[in-house]
N, C-alpha and C positions, 0 to 999 in steps of 0.2 A: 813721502816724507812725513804726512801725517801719520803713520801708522808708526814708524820707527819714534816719533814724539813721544807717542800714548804707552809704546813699550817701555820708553826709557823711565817715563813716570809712574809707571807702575813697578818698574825696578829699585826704583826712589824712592817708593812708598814701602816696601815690599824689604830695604835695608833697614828702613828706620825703624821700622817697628821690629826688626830684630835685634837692633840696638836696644830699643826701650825697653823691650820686654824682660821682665825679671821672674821668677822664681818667687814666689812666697815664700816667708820663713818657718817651718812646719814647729810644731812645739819640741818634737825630738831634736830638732837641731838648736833652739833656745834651751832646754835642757844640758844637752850639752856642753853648750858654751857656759854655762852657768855652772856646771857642775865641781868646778872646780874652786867655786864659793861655798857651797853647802856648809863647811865647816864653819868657817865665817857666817855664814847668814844662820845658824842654830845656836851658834857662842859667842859668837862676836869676837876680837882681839884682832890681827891685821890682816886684812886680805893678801893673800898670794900675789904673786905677780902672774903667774898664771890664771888665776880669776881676776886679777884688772886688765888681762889682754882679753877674757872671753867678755868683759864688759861692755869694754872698746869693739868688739867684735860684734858684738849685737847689737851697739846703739849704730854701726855702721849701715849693719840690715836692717835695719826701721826706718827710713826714710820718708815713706808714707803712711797715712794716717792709719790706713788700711792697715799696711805692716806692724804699728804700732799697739794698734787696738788687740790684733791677734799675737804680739807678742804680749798684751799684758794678760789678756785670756789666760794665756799656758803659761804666764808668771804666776797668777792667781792662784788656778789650778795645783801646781806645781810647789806654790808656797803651802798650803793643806798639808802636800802628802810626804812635806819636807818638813813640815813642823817649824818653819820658818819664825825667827823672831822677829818682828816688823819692824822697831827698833835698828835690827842690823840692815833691815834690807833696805830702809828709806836712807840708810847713811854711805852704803855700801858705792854707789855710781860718784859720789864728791870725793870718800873715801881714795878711788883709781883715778880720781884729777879728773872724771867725765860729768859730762850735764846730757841727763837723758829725762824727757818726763815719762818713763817707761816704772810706774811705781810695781814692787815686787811687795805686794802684800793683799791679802784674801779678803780687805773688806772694800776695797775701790770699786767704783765703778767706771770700768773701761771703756765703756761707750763716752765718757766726759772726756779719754783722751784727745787732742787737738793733732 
């Protein structure tokens, strides 16, 4: 009976953590979801609705601090080589009705994220 005990709890153990476990968000997939901003984050004027879904979509995969800090990395990054206006990008997440403190601009520092 002990032995079936120890099995079951290691099958216990052994579900939850395939539960928990997630996927990190890679920058190409933050790219993505983002990309249907660019326009908006270089000019400004209204965001798409399809970029306040990839909004929504990303503040969804940022749950953790971890997740967060590495989506602002490849925001950062990403703002440079987008020529991003920081202007659009700090107004862009209130803009799609979201509250993310995921800031999209090159001069933060993302280790501050919480």
């Amino acid at each position: 009976m002990k032995g079936a005990s120890v099995a079951m709890l290691a099958m216990i153990a052994m579900a939850l953590l395939m539960v928990h476990q997630t996927q990190a968000l890679s920058c190409g997939e933050l790219v993505g979801m983002l990309q249907p901003c660019v326009g908006f984050l270089q000019s400004g004027g209204s965001p798409s609705g399809e970029c306040c879904n990839g909004v929504r979509r990303l503040q969804g995969a940022t749950q953790s601090q971890g997740d967060r800090r590495t989506a602002c990395h490849c925001a950062k990054s990403a703002s440079g080589r987008f020529r991003v206006n920081p202007d659009n990008a700090n107004s862009l997440p209130g803009r799609c009705g979201v509250s993310t403190n995921i800031p999209i601009n090159p001069n933060v520092d993302c280790n501050s994220i919480p």
